[in-house]
C-alpha positions in Angstrom: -22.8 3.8 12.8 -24.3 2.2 15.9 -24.2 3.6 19.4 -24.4 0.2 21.3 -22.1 -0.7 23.8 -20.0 -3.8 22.8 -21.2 -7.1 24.4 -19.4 -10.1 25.0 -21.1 -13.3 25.0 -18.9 -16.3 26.5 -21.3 -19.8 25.2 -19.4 -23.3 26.4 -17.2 -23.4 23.2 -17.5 -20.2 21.8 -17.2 -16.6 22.4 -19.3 -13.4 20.6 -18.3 -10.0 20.2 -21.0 -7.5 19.1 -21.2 -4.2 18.9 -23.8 -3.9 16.8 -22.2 -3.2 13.5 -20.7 -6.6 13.5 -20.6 -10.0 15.2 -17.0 -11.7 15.5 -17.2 -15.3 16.5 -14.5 -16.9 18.1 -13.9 -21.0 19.1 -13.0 -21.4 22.8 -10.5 -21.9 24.2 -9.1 -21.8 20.5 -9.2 -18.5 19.3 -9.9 -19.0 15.7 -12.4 -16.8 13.8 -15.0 -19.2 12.6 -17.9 -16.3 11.5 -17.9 -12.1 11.4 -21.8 -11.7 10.6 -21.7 -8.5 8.9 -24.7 -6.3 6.9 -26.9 -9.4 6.6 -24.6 -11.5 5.9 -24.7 -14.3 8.4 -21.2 -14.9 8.0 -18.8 -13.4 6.0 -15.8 -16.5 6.1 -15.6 -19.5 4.3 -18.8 -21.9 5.4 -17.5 -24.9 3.6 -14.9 -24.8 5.3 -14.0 -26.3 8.4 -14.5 -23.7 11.6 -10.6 -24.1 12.3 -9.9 -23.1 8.8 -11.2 -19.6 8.5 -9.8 -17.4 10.1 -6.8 -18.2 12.2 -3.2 -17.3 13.5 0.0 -19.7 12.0 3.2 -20.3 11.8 5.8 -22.6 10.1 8.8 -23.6 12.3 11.4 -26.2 13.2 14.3 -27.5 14.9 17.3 -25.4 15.5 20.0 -26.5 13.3 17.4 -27.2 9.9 18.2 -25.8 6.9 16.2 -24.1 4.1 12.7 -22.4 5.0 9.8 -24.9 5.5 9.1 -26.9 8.4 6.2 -27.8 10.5 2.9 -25.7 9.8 0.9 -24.9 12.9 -2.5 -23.0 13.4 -2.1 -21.4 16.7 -4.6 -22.9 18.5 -5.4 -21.5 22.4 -5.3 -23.8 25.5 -6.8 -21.0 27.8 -9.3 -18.4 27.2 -9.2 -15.1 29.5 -11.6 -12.0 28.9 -9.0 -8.7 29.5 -11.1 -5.8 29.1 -15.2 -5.9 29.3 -16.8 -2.6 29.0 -19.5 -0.4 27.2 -16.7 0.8 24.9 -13.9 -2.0 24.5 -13.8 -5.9 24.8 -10.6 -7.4 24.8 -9.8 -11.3 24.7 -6.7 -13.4 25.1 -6.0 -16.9 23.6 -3.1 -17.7 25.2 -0.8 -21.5 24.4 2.1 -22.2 26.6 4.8 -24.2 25.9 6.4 -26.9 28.6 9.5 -29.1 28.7 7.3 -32.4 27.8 6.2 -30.7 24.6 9.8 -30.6 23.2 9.9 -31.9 19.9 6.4 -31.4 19.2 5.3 -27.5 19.6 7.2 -24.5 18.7 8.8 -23.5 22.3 6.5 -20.8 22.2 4.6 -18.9 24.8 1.5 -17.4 22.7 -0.9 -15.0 23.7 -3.7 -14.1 20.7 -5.7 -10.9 21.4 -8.6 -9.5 19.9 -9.9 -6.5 20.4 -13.3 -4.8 19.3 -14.6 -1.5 20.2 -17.7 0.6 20.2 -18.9 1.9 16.6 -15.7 0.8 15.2 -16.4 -1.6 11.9 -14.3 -4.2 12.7 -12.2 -5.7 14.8 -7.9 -5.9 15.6 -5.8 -8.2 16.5 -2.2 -8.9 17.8 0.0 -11.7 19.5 2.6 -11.4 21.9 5.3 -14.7 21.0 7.4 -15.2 24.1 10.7 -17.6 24.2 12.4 -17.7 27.5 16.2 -18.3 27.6 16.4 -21.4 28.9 14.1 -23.0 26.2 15.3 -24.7 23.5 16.3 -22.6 20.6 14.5 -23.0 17.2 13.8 -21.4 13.7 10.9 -19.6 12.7 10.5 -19.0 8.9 7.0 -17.7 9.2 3.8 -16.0 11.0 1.1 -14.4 9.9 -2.9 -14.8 10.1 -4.9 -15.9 7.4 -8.5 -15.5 6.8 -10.6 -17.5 4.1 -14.0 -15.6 2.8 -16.6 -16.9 1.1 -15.3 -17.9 -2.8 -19.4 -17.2 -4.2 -19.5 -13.2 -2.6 -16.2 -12.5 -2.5 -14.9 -12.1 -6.3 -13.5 -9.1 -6.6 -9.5 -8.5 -5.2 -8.1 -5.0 -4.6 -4.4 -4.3 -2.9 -3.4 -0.9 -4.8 -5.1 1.7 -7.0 -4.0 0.1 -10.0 -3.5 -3.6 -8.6 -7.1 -4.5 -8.7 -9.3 -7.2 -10.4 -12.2 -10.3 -11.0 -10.4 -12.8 -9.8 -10.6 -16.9 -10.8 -12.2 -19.1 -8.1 -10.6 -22.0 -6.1 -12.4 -24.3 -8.2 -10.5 -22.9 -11.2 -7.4 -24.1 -9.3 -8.6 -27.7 -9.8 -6.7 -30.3 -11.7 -9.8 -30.8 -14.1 -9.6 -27.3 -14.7 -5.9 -26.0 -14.5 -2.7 -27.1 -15.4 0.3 -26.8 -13.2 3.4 -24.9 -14.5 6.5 -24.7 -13.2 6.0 -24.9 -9.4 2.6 -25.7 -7.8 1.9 -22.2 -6.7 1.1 -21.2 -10.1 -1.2 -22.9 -12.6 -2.5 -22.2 -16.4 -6.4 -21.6 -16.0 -7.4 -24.1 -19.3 -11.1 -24.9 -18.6 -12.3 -22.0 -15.6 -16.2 -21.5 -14.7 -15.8 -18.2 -15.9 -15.0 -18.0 -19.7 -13.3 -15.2 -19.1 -10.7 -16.4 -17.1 -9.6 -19.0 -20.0 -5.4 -19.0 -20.8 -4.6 -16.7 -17.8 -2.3 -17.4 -15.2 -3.0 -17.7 -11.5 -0.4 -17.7 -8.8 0.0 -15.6 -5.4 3.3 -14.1 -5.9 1.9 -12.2 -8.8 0.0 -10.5 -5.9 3.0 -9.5 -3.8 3.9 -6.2 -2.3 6.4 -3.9 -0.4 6.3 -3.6 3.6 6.3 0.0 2.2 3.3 0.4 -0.1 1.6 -2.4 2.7 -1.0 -0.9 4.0 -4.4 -1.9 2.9 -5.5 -4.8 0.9 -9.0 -6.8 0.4 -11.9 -8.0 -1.0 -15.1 -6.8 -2.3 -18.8 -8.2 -2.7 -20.5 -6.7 -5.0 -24.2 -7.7 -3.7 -24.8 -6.4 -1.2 -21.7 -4.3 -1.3 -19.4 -5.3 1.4 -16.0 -5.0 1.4 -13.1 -7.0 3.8 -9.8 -5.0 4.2 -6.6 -5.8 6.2 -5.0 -2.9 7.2 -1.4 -2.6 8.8 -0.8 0.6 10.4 2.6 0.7 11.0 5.7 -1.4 9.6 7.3 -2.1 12.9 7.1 -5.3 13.5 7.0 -6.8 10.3 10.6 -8.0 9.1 13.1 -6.9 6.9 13.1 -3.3 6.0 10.8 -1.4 4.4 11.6 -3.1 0.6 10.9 -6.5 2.0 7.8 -8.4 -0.1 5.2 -10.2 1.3 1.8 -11.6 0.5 -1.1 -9.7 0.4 -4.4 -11.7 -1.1 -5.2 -14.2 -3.6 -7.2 -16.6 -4.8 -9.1 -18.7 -2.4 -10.4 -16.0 -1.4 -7.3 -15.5 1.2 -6.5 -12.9 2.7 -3.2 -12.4 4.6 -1.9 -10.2 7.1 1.9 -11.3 7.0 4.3 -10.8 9.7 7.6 -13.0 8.9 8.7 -14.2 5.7 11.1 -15.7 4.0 10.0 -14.5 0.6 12.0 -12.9 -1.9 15.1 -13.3 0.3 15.5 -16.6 1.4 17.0 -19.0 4.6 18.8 -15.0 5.3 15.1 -13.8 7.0 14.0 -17.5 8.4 14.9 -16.1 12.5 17.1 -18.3 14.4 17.0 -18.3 17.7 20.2 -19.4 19.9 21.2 -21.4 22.9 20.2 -19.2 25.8 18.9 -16.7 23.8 15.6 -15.2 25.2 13.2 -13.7 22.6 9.8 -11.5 22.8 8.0 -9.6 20.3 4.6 -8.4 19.8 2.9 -8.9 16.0 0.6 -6.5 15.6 -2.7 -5.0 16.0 -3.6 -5.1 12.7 -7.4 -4.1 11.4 -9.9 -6.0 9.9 -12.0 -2.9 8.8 -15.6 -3.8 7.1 -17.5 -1.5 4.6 -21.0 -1.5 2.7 -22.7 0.7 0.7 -26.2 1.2 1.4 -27.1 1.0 -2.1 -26.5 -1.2 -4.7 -22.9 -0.6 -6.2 -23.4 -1.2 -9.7 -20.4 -3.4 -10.0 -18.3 -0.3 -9.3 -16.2 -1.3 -6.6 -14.3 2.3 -6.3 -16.3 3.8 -3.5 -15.4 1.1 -0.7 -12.0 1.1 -2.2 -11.4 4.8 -1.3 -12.9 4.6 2.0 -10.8 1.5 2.8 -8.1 3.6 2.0 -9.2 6.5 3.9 -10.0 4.3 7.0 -6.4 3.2 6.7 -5.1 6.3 7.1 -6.8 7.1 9.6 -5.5 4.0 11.4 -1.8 5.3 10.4 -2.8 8.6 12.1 -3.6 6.6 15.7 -0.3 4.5 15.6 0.0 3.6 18.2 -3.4 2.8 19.4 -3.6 3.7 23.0 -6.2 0.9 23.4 -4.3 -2.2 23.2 -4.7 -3.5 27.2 -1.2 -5.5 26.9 2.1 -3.7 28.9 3.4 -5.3 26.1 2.6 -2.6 23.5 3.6 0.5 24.9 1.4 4.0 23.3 3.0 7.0 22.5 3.9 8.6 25.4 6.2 5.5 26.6 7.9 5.6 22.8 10.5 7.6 21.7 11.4 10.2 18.6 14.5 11.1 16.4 15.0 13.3 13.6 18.0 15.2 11.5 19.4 15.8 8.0 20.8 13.4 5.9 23.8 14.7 3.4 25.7 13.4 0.4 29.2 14.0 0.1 30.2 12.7 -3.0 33.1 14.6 -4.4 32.9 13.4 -8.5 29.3 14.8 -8.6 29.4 17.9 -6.6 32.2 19.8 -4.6 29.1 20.8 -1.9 27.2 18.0 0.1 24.1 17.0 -1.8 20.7 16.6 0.1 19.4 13.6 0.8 16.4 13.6 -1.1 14.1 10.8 -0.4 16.6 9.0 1.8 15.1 6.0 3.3 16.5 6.5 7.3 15.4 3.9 9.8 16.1 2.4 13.2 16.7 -1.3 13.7 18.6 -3.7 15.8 22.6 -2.7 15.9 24.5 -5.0 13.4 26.5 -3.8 10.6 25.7 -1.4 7.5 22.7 -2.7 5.5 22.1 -6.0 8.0 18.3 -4.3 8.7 17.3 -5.9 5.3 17.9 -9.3 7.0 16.4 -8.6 10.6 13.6 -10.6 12.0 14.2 -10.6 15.6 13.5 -6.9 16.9 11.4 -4.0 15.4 12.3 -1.7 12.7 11.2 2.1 12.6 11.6 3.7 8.9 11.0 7.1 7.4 11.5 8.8 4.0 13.9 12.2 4.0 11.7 14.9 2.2 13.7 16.8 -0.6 16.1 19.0 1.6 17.5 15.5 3.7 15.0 16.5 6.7 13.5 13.4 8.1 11.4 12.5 11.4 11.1 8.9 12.9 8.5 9.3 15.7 6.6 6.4 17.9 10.2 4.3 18.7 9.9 1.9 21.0 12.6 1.6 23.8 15.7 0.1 23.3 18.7 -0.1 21.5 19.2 0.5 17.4 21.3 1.8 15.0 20.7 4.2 12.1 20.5 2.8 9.3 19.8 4.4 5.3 20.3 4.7 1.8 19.7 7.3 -0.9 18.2 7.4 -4.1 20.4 7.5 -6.6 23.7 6.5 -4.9 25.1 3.1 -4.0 25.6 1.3 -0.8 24.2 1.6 3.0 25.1 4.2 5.7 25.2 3.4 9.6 25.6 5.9 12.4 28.5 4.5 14.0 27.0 5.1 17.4 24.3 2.9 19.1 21.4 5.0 19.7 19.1 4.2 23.0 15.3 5.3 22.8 13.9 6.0 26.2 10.0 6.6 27.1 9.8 10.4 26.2 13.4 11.1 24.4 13.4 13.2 21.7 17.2 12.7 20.0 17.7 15.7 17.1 20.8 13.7 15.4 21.9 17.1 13.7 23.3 17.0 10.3 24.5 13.8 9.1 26.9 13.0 5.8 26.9 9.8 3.6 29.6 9.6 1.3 28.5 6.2 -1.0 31.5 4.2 -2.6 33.2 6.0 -4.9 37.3 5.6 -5.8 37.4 7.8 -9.2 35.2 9.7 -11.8 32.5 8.1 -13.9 33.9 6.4 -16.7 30.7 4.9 -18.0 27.3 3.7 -16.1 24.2 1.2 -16.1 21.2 1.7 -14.9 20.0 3.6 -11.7 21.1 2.8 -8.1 17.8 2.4 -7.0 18.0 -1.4 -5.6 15.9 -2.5 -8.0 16.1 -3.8 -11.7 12.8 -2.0 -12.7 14.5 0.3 -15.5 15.9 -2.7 -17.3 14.2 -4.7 -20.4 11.4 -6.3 -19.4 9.7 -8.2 -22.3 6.2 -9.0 -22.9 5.3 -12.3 -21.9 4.2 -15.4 -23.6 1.0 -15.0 -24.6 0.0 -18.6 -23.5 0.9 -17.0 -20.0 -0.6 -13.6 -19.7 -2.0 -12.5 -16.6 -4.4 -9.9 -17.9 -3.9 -7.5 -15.1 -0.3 -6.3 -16.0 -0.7 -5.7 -19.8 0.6 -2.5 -20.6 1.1 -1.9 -16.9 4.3 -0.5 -15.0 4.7 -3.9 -13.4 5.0 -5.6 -16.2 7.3 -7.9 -14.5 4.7 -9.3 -12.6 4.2 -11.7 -15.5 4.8 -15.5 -15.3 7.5 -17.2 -17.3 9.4 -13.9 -18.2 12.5 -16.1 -17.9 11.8 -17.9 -20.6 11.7 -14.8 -23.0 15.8 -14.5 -22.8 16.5 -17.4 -25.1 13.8 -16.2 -27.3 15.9 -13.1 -27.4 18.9 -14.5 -27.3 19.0 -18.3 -28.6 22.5 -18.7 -30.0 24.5 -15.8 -28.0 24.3 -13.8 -25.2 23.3 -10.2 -24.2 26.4 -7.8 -25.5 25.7 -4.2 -24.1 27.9 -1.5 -26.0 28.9 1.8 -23.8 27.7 5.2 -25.7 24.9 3.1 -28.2 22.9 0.8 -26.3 19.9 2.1 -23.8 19.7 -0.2 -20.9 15.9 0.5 -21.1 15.8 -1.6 -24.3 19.1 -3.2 -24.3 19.8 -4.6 -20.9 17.6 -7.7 -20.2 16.0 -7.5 -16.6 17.6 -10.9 -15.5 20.7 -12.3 -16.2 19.3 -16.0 -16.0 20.1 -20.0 -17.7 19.4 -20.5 -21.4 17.0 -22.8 -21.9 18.6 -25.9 -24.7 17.1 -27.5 -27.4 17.6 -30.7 -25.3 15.6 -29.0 -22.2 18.6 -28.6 -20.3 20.0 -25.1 -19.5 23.6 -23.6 -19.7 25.4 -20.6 -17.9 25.4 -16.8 -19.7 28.0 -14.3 -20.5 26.9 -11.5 -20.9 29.1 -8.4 -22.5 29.7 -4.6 -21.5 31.9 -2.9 -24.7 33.5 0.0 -24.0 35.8 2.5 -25.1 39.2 3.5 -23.1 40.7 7.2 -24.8 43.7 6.5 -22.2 45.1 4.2 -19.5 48.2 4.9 -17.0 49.4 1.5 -16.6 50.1 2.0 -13.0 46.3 3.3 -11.9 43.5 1.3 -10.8 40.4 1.1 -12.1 37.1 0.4 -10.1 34.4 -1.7 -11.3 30.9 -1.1 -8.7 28.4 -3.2 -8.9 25.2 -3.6 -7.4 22.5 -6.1 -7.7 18.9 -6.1 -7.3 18.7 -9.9 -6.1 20.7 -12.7 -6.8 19.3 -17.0 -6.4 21.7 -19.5 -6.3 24.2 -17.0 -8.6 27.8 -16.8 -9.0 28.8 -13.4 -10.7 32.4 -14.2 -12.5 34.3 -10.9 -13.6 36.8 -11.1 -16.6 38.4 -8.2 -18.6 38.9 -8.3 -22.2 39.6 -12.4 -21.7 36.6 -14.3 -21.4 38.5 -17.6 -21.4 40.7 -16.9 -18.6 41.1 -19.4 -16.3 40.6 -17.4 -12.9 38.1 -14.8 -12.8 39.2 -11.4 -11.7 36.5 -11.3 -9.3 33.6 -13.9 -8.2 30.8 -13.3 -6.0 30.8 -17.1 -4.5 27.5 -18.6 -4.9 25.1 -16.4 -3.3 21.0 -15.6 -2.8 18.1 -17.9 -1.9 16.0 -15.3 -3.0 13.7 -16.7 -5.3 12.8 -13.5 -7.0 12.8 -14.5 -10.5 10.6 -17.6 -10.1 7.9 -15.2 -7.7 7.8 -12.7 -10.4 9.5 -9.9 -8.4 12.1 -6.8 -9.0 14.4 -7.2 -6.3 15.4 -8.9 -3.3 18.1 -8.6 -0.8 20.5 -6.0 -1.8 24.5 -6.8 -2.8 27.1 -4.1 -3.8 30.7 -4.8 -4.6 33.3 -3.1 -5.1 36.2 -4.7 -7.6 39.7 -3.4 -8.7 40.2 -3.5 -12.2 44.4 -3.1 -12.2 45.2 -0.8 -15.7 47.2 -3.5 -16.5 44.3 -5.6 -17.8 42.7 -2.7 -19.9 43.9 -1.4 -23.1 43.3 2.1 -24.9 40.9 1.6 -27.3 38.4 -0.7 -27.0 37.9 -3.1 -24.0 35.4 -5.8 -22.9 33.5 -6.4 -19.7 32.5 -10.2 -19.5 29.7 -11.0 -16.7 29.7 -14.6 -16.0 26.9 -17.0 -14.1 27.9 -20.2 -14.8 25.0 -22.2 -12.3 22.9 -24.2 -14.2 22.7 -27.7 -13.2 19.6 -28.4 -10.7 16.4 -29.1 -11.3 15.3 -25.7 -10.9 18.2 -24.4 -13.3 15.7 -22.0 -14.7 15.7 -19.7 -11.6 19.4 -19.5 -10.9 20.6 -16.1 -11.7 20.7 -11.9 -10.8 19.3 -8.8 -11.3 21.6 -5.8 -11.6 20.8 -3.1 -9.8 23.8 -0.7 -11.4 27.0 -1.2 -12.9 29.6 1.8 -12.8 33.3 2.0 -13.9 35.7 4.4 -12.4 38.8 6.1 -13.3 41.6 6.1 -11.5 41.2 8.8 -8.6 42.6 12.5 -9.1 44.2 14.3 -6.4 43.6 17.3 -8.3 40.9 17.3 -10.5 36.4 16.9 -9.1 35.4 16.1 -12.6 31.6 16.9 -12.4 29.7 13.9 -13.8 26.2 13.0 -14.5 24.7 11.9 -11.4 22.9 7.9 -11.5 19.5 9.2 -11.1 19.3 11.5 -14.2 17.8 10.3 -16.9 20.1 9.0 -19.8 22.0 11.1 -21.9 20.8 14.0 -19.7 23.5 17.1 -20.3 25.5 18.1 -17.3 24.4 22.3 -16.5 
């Protein structure tokens, strides 16, 4: 590591930051990255590029009112350049773009202020950005930011964003029409004639790359000679969007790599923020890392040891959240944040008569709104913690304002919310004592599906098409990262559609992953049924049945209920068209979460054997392919029982697992 002070060099359209490990070059008064000169290489970004497209801060946005989740795509450029902090140990530089009246129409109303920050014998450099709408501007909507930075495609091969989510990747060139063909959307393309052999009959598309806020933390590339590697690194989740479930980019072809901040993926127009008349906004994105590593002998293709320290370094950047460095009063440090902690119970009379810990409770603070609306927040900061096995859990580093609790369990359906707004102050330290969930639940377990987990993981997932095989996921646990997995239902079910039968079938091997369109002979596609068969030893005509479900994500869907009639005119129940997600064409698991709650009257149910019929009829646009759901968990209860806690099974045992 070097002991040289950092220097700043400020040239006519350009300004340097050195500090002797690396060299960061920025356009003025832009604030683009257009070179990091790193271990002899003179510049680690995309040369053939243009200078404004290598590394760079964006958004998409447009008019308030719009629809949907595109819009006008804008590299933040800067209209004035400031130096902030100049010292032997730090140099901090603003890019700052402000928005006027005349520009209505034509810029984001925006106020922009791009920062980057380098500091002695640190390898690499951060960055944030403080975004800054004042009330009396006009409102807008923002469906994304992030920044993107393009490396160079002939050193920069080999992709890495989890211990087992690693890989040679295909080039850009690979991409090209003389050498790919494009599938179902442009995003992902059939690799028919790549430079590299190897690559020949895989598929290449960027969702196939996409990760949790929660597993987020590190992602890059590596050069095997010399032995360099680029990582982004996010230290903390706060103010990225959505929850700690949401999915964004991480890398991909190009080679790109993202550090994402607001996104509409995987949930649809329900994350794009919209701002109101009169509504003032602020928030600060950011800092993120850019950490650099090298090896100082040859790595012999094994890209494992700057892996490991890029997750190590990481860590370490978790462990100094928040950085007390940053020179904005924007981003406060720790000693102007707040902390809460407590214990998060279960009360779920039908599985235990004594409250049940909260083990691995997910317990966060985000804007106030109702039970379960932090999963479609984009406007404030989110602070999110997992309960260890007893239902203990400690939120530290909040920044001031107002929030609500918010969690879910394991395990169990449905949200909790403290009823109570909670106010962080600078210093606070809020012990919310024991607190008690008690999930949905009208009767005893009847009969189940799956595990409330919010995700449709458990299910069937077949292999893919072996014309579309993306060599990475084969015989790997996210096998459902596979293009064209859709498809694969009427392959398995050509003629009729999925029938699940209670006390025989595994949903493991019996429960498709997606309940999507059948593809036709004629290429046209039709609405499923599927079937849940189950036995009923007795019913009391006047009790009421309750049917919960959950789903895992849901895109341009309708869910129609119907008991033991499928040709009734009425549904019992209907969901309404629901979801934008788009989680079935991006090769994802889940999305937004949905859970309903459905009276079944005894009435409709017979002793002896009954049938559930699941209904999405969608299945006339051109994208008919990706309309449908993931379940998340189906449960049928009994009537309730004033005088009997039948012990069942809880969701998150394993199947036919024997009650003690």
């Amino acid at each position: 590591m070097s002991s040289q002070r950092v220097q700043l060099d400020i040239q006519d359209n350009h300004v340097v930051m050195d500090n002797g490990i690396l060299q960061v070059t920025l356009s003025k008064p832009d604030g683009i990255v257009t070179r990091i000169q790193y271990n002899g290489i003179d510049n680690l970004l995309e040369v053939l590029s243009d200078e404004v497209d290598r590394g760079y801060w964006d958004l998409v946005w447009s008019e308030a009112g719009s629809v949907g989740t595109t819009g006008t795509f804008d590299v933040i450029k800067g209209t004035e350049f400031k130096v902030i902090v100049e010292s032997e140990e730090q140099v901090e530089v603003s890019f700052t773009r402000k928005w006027n009246p005349s520009q209505k129409g034509k810029l984001v109303p925006l106020n922009i202020d791009k920062r980057f920050i380098m500091l002695r014998n640190s390898s690499g450099f951060y960055s944030y950005a403080i975004y800054d709408h004042l009330k009396e501007w006009p409102p807008f909507n923002l469906p994304q930011t992030r920044i993107v930075f393009k490396l160079r495609k002939e050193k920069f091969q080999y992709m890495a964003i989890a211990d087992n989510r690693q890989r040679y990747m295909p080039l850009p060139d690979d991409r090209l029409q003389e050498r790919s063909k494009v599938l179902d959307v442009p995003e992902a393309v059939l690799l028919v004639n790549p430079i590299e052999p190897e690559f020949k009959g895989e598929v290449d598309d960027k969702y196939e790359y996409s990760s949790e806020n929660q597993n987020l933390r590190v992602h890059g590339w590596i050069c095997m000679d010399p032995p360099v590697g680029f990582w982004q690194i996010t230290p903390s989740d706060e103010f990225r969007s959505g929850g700690p479930l949401k999915q964004n980019l991480t890398s991909h072809v190009g080679p790109y790599c993202l550090a994402m901040f607001l996104s509409a993926h995987y949930s649809g127009e329900d994350l794009v923020l919209k701002l109101k008349p009169d509504e003032p906004w602020k928030k600060v994105f950011g800092p993120v890392f850019i950490y650099l590593n090298s090896l100082t002998s040859n790595a012999n293709d094994d890209p494992s040891p700057l892996w490991e320290d890029a997750k190590h370094q990481m860590m370490t950047e978790v462990q100094k959240w928040p950085y007390d460095f940053p020179a904005s009063s924007e981003f406060p440090p720790s000693d102007q944040r707040g902390n809460v902690s407590g214990r998060i119970q279960v009360r779920d009379r039908y599985v235990s008569e004594d409250c049940i810990p909260g083990k691995g409770a997910y317990v966060g603070l985000a804007p106030p709104g109702d039970a379960g609306s932090f999963q479609r927040d984009c406007k404030g900061y989110q602070f999110w913690t997992r309960a260890d096995e007893h239902g203990y859990y400690s939120i530290k580093n909040i920044r001031e304002g107002q929030y609500n609790l918010y969690a879910w369990v394991p395990g169990f359906i449905g949200d909790y919310r403290y009823d109570a707004a909670i106010n962080i102050t600078s210093g606070c330290d809020i012990d919310m004592g024991e607190l008690v969930y008690e999930p949905p639940r009208e009767g005893p377990t009847l009969w189940e599906i799956g595990i409330p987990d919010r995700s449709a993981a458990e299910f069937y997932v077949p292999d893919p098409n072996p014309n579309y095989i993306n060599k990475l996921y084969v015989n790997h646990p996210d096998r459902f990262r596979q293009y064209g997995l859709w498809e694969r239902y009427a392959d398995l079910y050509p003629d009729q559609d999925l029938i699940y039968t209670i006390g025989t079938s595994d949903y493991a091997k019996d429960w498709f992953f997606a309940q999507v369109t059948r593809k036709k002979d004629d290429d046209t596609y039709e609405g499923t049924t599927w079937q849940i068969k189950f036995q009923l030893d007795n019913v009391n005509q006047s009790g009421t049945f309750k049917l919960q479900i959950s789903l895992a994500t849901a895109n341009i869907a309708e869910l129609q209920i119907r008991i033991n009639d499928p040709q009734a005119d009425t549904p019992l129940f209907t969901t309404g068209v629901i979801g934008k997600d788009n989680t079935i064409l991006r090769h994802g698991i889940h999305g937004l979460y949905w859970l309903y709650s459905i009276d079944i009257p005894a009435t409709l149910l017979v002793e002896g054997n009954n049938t559930l019929f699941l209904t999405q009829p969608i299945s006339n646009s051109p994208l008919a392919a990706f309309h449908g759901l993931m379940y998340d968990y189906i449960r049928l209860e009994g009537p309730p029982s004033s005088t009997s806690t039948r012990r069942v099974k809880p969701a998150n045992m394993a199947p036919n697992t024997p009650l003690d």
